[in-house]
Every structure is written in structure tokens, then in C-alpha cells.
N, C-alpha and C positions, 0 to 999 in steps of 0.2 A: 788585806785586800789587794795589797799592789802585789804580791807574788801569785796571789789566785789568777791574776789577769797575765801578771808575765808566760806563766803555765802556761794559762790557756791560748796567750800566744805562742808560744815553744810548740806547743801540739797542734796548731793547725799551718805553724811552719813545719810540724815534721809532715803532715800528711799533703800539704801540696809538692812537698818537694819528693813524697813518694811516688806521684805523678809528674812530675816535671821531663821526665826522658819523655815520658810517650807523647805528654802534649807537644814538645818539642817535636820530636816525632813526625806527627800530625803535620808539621808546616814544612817535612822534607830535612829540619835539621835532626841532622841523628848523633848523638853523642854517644862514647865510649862504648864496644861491644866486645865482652868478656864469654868465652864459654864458659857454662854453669853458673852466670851468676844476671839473673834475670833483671827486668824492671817491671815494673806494675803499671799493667792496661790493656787494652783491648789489642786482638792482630786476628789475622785467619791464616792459615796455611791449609794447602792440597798434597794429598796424597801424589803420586805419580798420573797423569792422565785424569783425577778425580776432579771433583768440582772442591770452591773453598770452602773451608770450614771452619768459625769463631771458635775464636781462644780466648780465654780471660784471664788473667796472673794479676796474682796480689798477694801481700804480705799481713798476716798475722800481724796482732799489739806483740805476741810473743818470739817474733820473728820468725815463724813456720809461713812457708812459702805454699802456696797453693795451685792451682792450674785445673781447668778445665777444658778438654778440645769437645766440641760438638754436646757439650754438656755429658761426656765421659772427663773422670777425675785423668789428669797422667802427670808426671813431674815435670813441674815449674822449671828445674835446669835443665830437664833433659831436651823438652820442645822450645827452649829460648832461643837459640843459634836458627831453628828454622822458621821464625816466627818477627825474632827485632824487627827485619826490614820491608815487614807487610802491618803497619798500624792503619788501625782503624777506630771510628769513632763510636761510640758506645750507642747511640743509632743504628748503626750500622749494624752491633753486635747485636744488640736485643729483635731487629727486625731481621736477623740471619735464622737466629734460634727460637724467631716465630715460625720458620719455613718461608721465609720470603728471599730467602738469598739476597744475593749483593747486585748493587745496582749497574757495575761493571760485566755483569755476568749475565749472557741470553736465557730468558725465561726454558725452565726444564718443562718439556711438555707434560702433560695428566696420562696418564697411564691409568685406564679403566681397574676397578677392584677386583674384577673376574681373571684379569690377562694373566696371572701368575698360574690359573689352572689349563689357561690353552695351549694348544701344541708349539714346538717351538718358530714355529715360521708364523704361527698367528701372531703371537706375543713381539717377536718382531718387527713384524707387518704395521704392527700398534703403536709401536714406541718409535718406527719411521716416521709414520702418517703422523704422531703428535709433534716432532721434531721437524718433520717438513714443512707440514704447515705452516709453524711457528716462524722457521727459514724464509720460506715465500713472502712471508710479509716484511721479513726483514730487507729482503735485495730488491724490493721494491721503490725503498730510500736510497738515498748516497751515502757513500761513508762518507762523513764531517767530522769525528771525532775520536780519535787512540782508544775510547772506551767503547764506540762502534767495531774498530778497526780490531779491539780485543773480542768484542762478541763473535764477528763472524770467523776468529779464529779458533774458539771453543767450540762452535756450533762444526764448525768445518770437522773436527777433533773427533765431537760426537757421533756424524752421522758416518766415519770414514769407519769409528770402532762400531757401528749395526753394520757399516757393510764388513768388517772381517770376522764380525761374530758369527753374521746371516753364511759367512764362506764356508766357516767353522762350520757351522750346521747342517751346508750341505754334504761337505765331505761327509762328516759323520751319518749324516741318510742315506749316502750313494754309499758307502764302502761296501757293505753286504749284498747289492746290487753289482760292483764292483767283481768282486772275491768271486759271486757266479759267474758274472761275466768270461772270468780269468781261468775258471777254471772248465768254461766250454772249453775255449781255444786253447788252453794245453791239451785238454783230450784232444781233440780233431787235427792240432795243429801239425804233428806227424804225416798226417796220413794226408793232410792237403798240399803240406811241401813238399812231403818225400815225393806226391804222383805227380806232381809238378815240375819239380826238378826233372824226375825219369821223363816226364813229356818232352822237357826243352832237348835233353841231352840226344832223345831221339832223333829231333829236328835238327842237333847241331850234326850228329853222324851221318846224317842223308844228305847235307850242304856241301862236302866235296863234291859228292856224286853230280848232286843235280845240276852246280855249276858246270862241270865237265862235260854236262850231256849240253847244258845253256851252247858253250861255245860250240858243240861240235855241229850244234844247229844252227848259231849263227855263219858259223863255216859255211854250212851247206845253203844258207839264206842267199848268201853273198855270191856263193856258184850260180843259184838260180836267177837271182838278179843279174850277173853278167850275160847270163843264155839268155835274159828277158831282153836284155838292152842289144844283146849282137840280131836276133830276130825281128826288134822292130828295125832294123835298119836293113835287114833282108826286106819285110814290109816295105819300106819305104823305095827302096829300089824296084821290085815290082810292081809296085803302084805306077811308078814311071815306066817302064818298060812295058807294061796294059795299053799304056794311053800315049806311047810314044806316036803310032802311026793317025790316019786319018779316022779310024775306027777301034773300039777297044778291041782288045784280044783278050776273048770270052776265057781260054785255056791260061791265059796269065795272070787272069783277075781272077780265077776259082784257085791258082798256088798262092796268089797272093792272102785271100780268105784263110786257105792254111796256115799261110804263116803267123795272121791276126790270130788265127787260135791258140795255137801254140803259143804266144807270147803270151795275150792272155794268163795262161794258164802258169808260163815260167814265173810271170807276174805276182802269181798269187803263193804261185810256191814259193817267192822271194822273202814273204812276212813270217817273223820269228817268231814260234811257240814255245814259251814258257816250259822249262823243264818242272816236271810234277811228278809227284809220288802217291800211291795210296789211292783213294777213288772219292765220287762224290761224298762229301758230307763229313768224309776223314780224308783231304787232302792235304799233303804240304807241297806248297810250291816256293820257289825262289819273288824277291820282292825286292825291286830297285826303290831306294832311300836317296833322297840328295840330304847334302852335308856339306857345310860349309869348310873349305882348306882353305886357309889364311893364309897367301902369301907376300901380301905386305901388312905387317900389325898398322903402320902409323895410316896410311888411308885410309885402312878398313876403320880403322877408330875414328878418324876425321868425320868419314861417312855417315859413322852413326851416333856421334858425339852430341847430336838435335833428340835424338830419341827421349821419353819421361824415363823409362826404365834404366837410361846409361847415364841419365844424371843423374837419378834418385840414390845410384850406387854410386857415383863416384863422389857426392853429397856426403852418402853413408862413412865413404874411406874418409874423406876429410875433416869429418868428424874426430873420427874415432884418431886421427893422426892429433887434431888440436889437442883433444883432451890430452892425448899422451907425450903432451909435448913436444912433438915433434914438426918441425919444419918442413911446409911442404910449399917447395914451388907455386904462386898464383895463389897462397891462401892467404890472409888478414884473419888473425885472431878477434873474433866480435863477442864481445859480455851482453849476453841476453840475462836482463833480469825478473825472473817469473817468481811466483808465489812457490813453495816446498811444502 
């Protein structure tokens, strides 16, 4: 009798202590981790980007090592290295491999029976709206706890991979729309550059000319304005000389009237006409452009160092100089710490 009982203590010392790593485990202490050489209990491991998934390992009376991931057989040595440092409780496992996942983990939204047959923007239209929804009510609360603070970074995960699958999908609907697209404007694109080009090249060969005729008019602008300004000063002396005596002098106020017309007229001949080419509706003419010449940079920069657009750039440069290490005059290297 006393060796039947020692037995049967021997054997339920061998099997807690076949458990003993994981329970330990369980309270964060982890004992000894070997490749290939497993311990028996519960754990889950993820794929890349996947959600978790329950593992169970245990050992045969005959010492064969067994393993299951997601309720597929795989070998016990092989998924142990990825598995020791995620234990979990046999709770946990049996309500993972009911479909209830794990408690750390934000509920996977329902995804309708039918969506597998609709097109692919439907399908994902489906699987946003069940994810967002889900989301909405989550940022609704505060985070208070690492296993909140782990949901919204799964959920974050999720909806960023519907948006590069939803991107995926577009491209793949536009390419063929695309490919038409590309292959109007190679056809036409010849014939809209090449007459384009030959247009400007016209306009640039006519621009000596028209300049040259510009000056020779301002020339002549400038002559007429001198005869306008020497005439009214004839005007003006005959106006006096009309009205120098006690009566005007009818004969000296009708040359003076002459001379108002003539000037007049020098007057109008004074205004510069646009050198032009070609005729209505197909004209090139000459076109004065102002442009700013820089001849002091630091003023001009002073000047406009208040503008959004000259600080948003020189924002932009002093950026891109911290990150590259590099020391710039008036900057403070600042650690902004955001979410990635």
C-alpha cells in the first residue's frame, strides 16, 4: 500500500511540475528558455500584422511532444521560441478557440455572410463601417489602461491596412482607365507640342523686330512731346501779347487758337503705340512684365521675413537642416513626441 501511494505521489509530482514553467509563467516569472525544447501550457502568438492566436503544448506519458496553433497540429519545438514569452491562461485559451478572442484585444467587427460575393469596394465599405463603428465607441472613453492603450493600437493597425488595401484597389480599377488615358496623350501629344513650340518660336522671332519698332516710336513719342511742350509755350506767350493792350487783339488770339491746336494734336502724337504684328484676332504684340531685381538680398529679406509663405519655408529649411544634423544659426533642436 505504501508504495501504491508513493507512486501515486511521484505522478502527480511529475505532472504539476510538468506545468510549473507556465504557471510560473502566468505571474511574469519566466524560467529557463531553450530553443527546441518546449514547456507545457497555454500561450498565443500572431502572425505578422495578424490578430493572436491560442497555442497549447504538452507532453505525452510517452514523452511525444504535441502542439496545437489555432486548433492546427505544428511542432511543439518549432513554435516554442515564439510562443514562451506570451502565456496565457487556459480561459483565455478555450474562450480564444471559441471565437471570442482575447480580452486585450479590440472586438473584430461582423462582417455580413454575403460580403465575400460583393465587389471589392463593397466588401470594404463593410469591413470599414464594422471597424469604425466599433472605433467610435471606443474614443469615446479615455485611455486608463496599456490594455486600452494596446486596443487602439490594433484597431489603428486595422483600419490603416483597409485603407492601403481600399488604395490597392483603387489603383487596380484606375490602371485600365489609366493605360487609356496615356495612351490618348502619346497620340495627340506630338502634334499639341510640336504646334506649340512652332507658335512660341514664331512670337520669339518677331520680338527683335517689334522691340525695335517699340523704340523707334518711343523716339518719335518723345520728339512729339518736345514740339508739344515748345508750342504751348508759344501758347502761352501769345495769350499775353492778345491781352497785353487795353483791348484784345482779335489777330493775336486767332494765332494763339492755332497754336492750342497744334499742340493739341503734338500732344496726342506724344502717346506711345504698342509695336504689333499680324491683325485682329491673330495678333502678337510686345507686353511690359514688372520683375522684381534684387539689389540688396538682406533688406529685401528683412522686408519680407513677416510673410506665412517665407516663414513656412524657412520653417521647411530648418527642419530638414535639424534632422540632418546640422547646425543652424537661431535654431534649438525641440523633441516633439507624437504617436507613429
Amino acid at each position: 500500500m505504501t508504495d501504491t501511494f508513493q507512486s501515486a505521489g511521484a505522478v502527480a509530482a511529475n505532472v504539476v511540475d510538468r506545468w510549473s514553467w507556465w504557471l510560473q509563467a502566468l505571474k511574469g516569472k519566466f524560467g529557463p528558455i531553450h530553443d527546441g525544447e518546449p514547456n507545457q501550457g497555454y500561450y498565443r502568438v500572431r502572425r505578422k500584422d495578424g490578430p493572436w492566436e491560442p497555442v497549447a503544448i504538452w507532453q505525452e506519458e510517452d514523452g511525444t511532444w504535441l502542439a496545437y496553433r489555432n486548433g492546427k497540429e505544428v511542432r511543439a519545438d518549432d513554435i516554442w521560441t515564439w510562443v514562451c514569452r506570451n502565456p496565457i491562461s487556459f480561459e483565455a485559451y478555450e474562450k480564444a478557440m471559441a471565437g471570442g478572442g482575447f480580452d486585450d484585444e479590440p472586438k473584430q467587427a461582423t462582417i455580413g455572410d454575403n460580403s465575400g460575393d460583393a465587389d471589392p469596394f463593397d466588401a470594404l465599405r463593410i469591413e470599414y463601417e464594422g471597424e469604425a463603428e466599433l472605433a467610435r465607441e471606443f474614443l469615446k472613453a479615455e485611455v486608463k489602461s496599456q490594455a486600452d492603450a494596446d486596443k487602439a493600437g490594433i484597431w489603428s493597425k486595422r483600419l490603416a491596412d483597409i485603407s492601403k488595401r481600399a488604395d490597392g484597389e483603387r489603383e487596380r480599377e484606375k490602371a485600365p482607365h489609366l493605360q487609356a488615358s496615356r495612351a490618348v496623350d502619346d497620340k495627340w501629344r506630338p502634334l499639341v507640342g510640336d504646334a506649340k513650340d512652332m507658335a512660341t518660336s514664331l512670337k520669339r522671332h518677331v520680338e527683335p523686330f517689334l522691340i525695335a519698332q517699340k523704340r523707334a516710336e518711343e523716339a518719335r513719342a518723345r520728339a512729339a512731346a518736345e514740339e508739344a511742350a515748345r508750342l504751348r509755350r508759344e501758347v502761352d506767350a501769345a495769350a499775353a501779347a492778345a491781352h497785353a493792350g487795353p483791348q484784345v487783339d482779335e489777330k493775336a488770339e486767332a494765332e494763339r487758337a492755332e497754336l492750342v491746336r497744334q499742340a493739341q494734336e503734338a500732344e496726342k502724337a506724344a502717346e506711345v503705340q504698342n509695336a504689333t504684328a499680324g491683325r485682329t484676332g491673330a495678333r502678337v504684340a510686345l507686353r511690359t512684365d514688372k520683375r522684381a531685381k534684387i539689389v540688396d538680398f538682406d533688406a529685401c529679406l528683412a522686408a519680407l521675413k513677416d510673410r506665412p509663405e517665407v516663414i513656412e519655408l524657412v520653417q521647411s529649411l530648418a527642419n530638414r537642416a535639424v534632422k540632418s544634423g546640422f547646425a543652424l544659426a537661431g535654431v534649438e533642436v525641440e523633441l516633439v513626441e507624437k504617436v507613429a
